[in-house]
C-alpha positions, 0 to 999 in steps of 0.5 A: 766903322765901330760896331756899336748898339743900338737904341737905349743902353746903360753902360756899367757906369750907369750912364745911359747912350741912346743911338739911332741910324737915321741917315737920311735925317739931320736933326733928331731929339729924344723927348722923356716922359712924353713931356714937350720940355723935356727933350735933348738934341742928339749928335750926328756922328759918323755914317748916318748915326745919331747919338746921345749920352745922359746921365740920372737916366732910371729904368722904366723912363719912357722916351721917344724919338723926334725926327725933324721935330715932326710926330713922335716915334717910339726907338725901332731898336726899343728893349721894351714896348709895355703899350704896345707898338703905337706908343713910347719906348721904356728905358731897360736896363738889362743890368739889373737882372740876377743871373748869379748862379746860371752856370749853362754854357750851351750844348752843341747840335749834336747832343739836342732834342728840340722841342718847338713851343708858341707862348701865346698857345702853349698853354691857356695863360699864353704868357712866358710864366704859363711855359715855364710851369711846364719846364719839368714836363720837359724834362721828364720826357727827355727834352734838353733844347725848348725852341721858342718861335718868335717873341719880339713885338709884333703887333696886336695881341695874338699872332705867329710872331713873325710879322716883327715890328720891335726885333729887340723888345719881347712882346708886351703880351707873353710878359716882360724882359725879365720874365723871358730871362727868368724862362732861360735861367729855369731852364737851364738849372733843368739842362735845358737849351733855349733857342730863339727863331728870329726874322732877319729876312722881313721887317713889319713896319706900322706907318707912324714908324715908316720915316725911321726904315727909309734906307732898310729896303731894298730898291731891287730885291723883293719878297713875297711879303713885299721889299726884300731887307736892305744887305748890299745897297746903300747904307746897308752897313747900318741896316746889317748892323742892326740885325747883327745887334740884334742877334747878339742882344738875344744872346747876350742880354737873355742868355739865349743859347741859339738862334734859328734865322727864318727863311734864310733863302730870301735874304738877297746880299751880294756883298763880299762877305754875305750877312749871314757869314757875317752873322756867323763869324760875329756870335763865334766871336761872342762865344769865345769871348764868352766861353759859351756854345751859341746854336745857330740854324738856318731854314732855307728851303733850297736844300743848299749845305752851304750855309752848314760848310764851314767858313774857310771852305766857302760856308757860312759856318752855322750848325744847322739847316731846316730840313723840309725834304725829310718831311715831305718824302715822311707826309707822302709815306705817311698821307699818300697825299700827291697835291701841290710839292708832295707829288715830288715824293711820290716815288719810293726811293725818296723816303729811302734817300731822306732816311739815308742821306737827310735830303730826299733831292739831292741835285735831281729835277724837281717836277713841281719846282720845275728846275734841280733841286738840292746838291750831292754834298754830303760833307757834313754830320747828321746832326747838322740836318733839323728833322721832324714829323710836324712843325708849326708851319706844317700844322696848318695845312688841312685845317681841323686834320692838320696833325697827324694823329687827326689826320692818319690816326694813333698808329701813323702819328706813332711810326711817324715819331718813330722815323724822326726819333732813330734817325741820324739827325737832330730831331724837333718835336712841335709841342704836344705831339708828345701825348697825340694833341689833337688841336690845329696850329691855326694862323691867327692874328688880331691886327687890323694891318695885318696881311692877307692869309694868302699873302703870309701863308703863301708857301703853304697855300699857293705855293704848296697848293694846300686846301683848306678842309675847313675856313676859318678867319685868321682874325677871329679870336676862336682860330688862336683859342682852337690853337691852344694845347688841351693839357687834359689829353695827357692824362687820358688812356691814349696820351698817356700811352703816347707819352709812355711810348715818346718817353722810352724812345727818347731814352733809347736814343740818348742811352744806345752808342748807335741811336745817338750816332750822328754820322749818316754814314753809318746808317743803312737803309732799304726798303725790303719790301713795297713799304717797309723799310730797313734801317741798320744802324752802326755806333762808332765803336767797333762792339758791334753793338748795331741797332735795326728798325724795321718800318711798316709803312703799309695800312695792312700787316706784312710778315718778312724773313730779315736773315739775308739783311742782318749781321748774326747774332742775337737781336733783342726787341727794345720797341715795338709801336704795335705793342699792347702796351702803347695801345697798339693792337699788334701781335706780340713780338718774340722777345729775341729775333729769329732770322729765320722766322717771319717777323709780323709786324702790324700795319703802320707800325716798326720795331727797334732791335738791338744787337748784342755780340757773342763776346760781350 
């Protein structure tokens, strides 16, 4: 079959082909301006598509769909929604935007530093214009990816994004199209990737659209949020399309750099080639015809590397897998929290794993899973494991003391940064924990058909058995005002420390030959002593040129001799976390490291060493 769009598109002719996959109904027609006379009947083309194509169509003409002549329905591929989800569709030309002069081609995972934002709490406009004014804020602390979590329409006004009902139109709320182009375009005259996480997985359908997704779900496959999506039964042809589309709309008509496919374990496809391979090897395609690097990653939480294999050895082919095991063996260390799936991490080789090998489980019985979990593959880099110390979905998980500096205090919020920023793999910030924001990441919505908390949030509350420290209504305006970043923080004696302190190790990590060595093979690790933890790291180079860090994770100081752990010469102190000057209360560390001195380090706190060989 023809791989063709979906919905409303001007070719370069300006004529204007409307399209829409409704196998199961024979007649639809379009209606223009919400004029009953002004409507046309469509085609029935081939493989359940209707199809249309009309000229002196303007941008900004608003259309909808007549199934059967029953009631109207806005497009389910719509390009714009400027009233929201119960009314028409807007006719957009993605034409028209001026991208002259935007030259970005992409970076490649292994160069990224991913900082994750949510428009609506980024700041307190809650619009695409309100992040793009904190771009340069970006750029001075060493970011060169801005991860956007969902954008497309979703319903009401405020929401996580990821119940989508319109995945191709931009939420109606953060601003329009081109507003979203204008966002990418900035960013990248700054060297800026954007990456977008979209939600193949699940479809969000409001009852006036229903008649139009009756061969979108799944009559065997279901998920915690109800019908799984329809890949591998009948008329799934169109429905992969759909997505397929979808994601290259992103890419192509935003000028997108990346796309992070959310829970990726629920899609359940047994069709000789799987959806997402197929999505895959489609934007491979698309990036070479287009001599750009389009960033894929995957979040599935069973640990599985086949996703990041490449194609003609069995693997999806995508860049990046969400790394959720780090981040539990780093909680345990960090909270000694045991409830729910923590008490899996709870013994000391997990971190040590995590830290050398990117997975904590790798092909070992899971207590709380109750089954093996993870595989001993590790035929992939460094930088094809996404690590952090919070994210948006962790943030939520004990109410007002959800981030780490509310939760463990300055010190912990520091030497958690400082275990995913020296690591060996691509690290994600999630937005203001650069100068220790303290608000909650709430989960908030305003619609009336939206699910229940635990419903949505189920792999968090039920699953994880979290508890909530202090309830709250997900639909009360003040869970997403609590939500919204403080910016005034940043300019206070502690988040100015804490920036000071983000800044310099992202400089190091981008500067240093071993810090930004992304093979993990090249990383040492071993916990010395109860609690603290060695890490050596070795550049590809043969200069010898090692870095070392050396994490407390105890709440008291330790003192240890490192001579039997390092390679001879002189070590010179780079970082110290405990450091007066990042409001620390440490002693002061000797400039240059003696082997055969006891290196005091204060509680919950490390320091990065670098190595300088005797020849250079």
């Amino acid at each position: 079959m023809t791989k063709k769009h979906f919905g409303a598109r001007f070719d370069e002719n300006g004529d204007c082909m409307f399209r829409l996959f409704a196998p199961h109904i024979p007649k639809v027609e379009i209606n223009f301006n919400n004029d009953p006379d002004h409507k046309f009947k469509m085609d029935q083309a081939d493989y359940g598509f209707h199809e249309l194509t009309l000229k002196n169509i303007t941008p900004n003409t608003s259309y909808s769909f007549l199934l059967d002549e029953s009631k109207k329905i806005p497009d389910p591929a719509s390009l714009w929604q400027p009233e929201g989800i119960n009314s028409y569709s807007t006719v957009f030309d993605h034409h028209k935007f001026d991208w002259e002069g935007d030259n970005f081609s992409g970076l490649p995972i292994s160069e990224m530093i991913i900082y994750e934002a949510h428009v609506g709490t980024f700041t307190k406009e809650g619009t695409i214009r309100g992040l793009m004014s904190k771009l340069d804020h970006l750029v001075e602390l060493g970011i060169n990816t801005l991860e956007l979590l969902p954008v497309a329409q979703f319903a009401g006004h405020r929401g996580w994004g990821n119940k989508t009902i319109f995945p191709y139109a931009v939420h109606n709320n953060y601003g329009t199209p081109d507003e979203l182009k204008a966002l990418v375009r900035a960013s990248h005259e700054r060297g800026i990737a954007v990456i977008l996480v979209v939600e193949f997985c699940q479809h969000n359908i409001v009852k006036n659209l229903s008649s139009a997704f009756d061969y979108f779900f799944c009559d065997i496959h279901t998920t915690t949020q109800g019908k799984a999506i329809n890949f591998d039964e009948q008329y799934s042809f169109g429905v992969r399309e759909f997505y397929i589309q979808c994601a290259l709309s992103w890419l192509r008509d935003f000028h997108i750099d990346g796309l992070r496919i959310n829970n990726a374990e629920t899609i359940y496809d047994q069709s000789p080639m799987h959806f997402l391979e197929e999505v895959s090897t489609r934007i491979r395609n698309f990036e070479k015809a287009n001599n750009r690097k389009c960033v894929l990653i995957i979040n599935d939480q069973h640990n599985s590397t086949r996703s990041i294999q490449p194609i003609d050895k069995g693997g999806y082919g995508f860049d990046a897998l969400w790394d959720e095991d780090f981040h539990h063996a780093l909680h345990y260390r960090i909270t000694g929290d045991i409830n729910g799936i923590f008490r899996d991490y709870k013994y000391p080789e997990k971190m040590v794993s995590a830290m050398q090998y990117g997975f904590a489980y790798r092909g070992e019985f899971s207590d709380y899973r109750k089954r093996i979990h993870g595989c001993n593959n590790q035929q992939f880099s460094g930088s094809n494991l996404i690590i952090y110390s919070q994210n948006h979905e962790q943030t939520i998980c004990t109410g007002q003391e959800c981030r780490t500096i509310r939760k463990e205090g300055f010190e912990a919020a520091k030497l958690s940064a400082g275990v995913v920023l020296l690591s060996p793999y691509t690290p994600l910030l999630f937005m203001g924990e650069e100068y220790g924001e303290t608000a909650p990441f709430n989960y908030f919505s305003d619609h009336s058909t939206a699910p229940s908390l635990n419903k949505t949030l189920s792999k968090h509350y039920q699953n994880l058995e979290f508890s909530l420290k202090k309830q709250f209504d997900h639909n009360e305006a003040s869970s997403f005002t609590a939500s919204q970043l403080d910016w005034n923080k940043k300019d206070s004696e502690q988040g100015t420390a804490m920036l000071k302190f983000y800044k310099k190790m992202l400089l190091l990590r981008k500067e240093h030959p071993a810090l930004k060595e992304p093979c993990h093979n090249r990383c040492q690790v071993q916990e010395i002593k109860q609690g603290v933890i060695l890490m050596l790291r070795n550049p590809s180079t043969s200069d010898e040129r090692y870095a070392v860090v050396i994490f407390n994770f105890n709440k008291i100081a330790i003192s240890e001799k490192l001579e039997s752990y390092l390679p001879a010469g002189p070590w010179t102190l780079k970082l110290y976390s405990g450091a007066r000057s990042f409001e620390g209360h440490g002693v002061p560390l000797d400039k240059i490291l003696s082997p055969a001195k006891p290196l005091e380090l204060a509680a919950q706190s490390f320091a990065l060493y670098f190595h300088t060989p005797v020849n250079i």
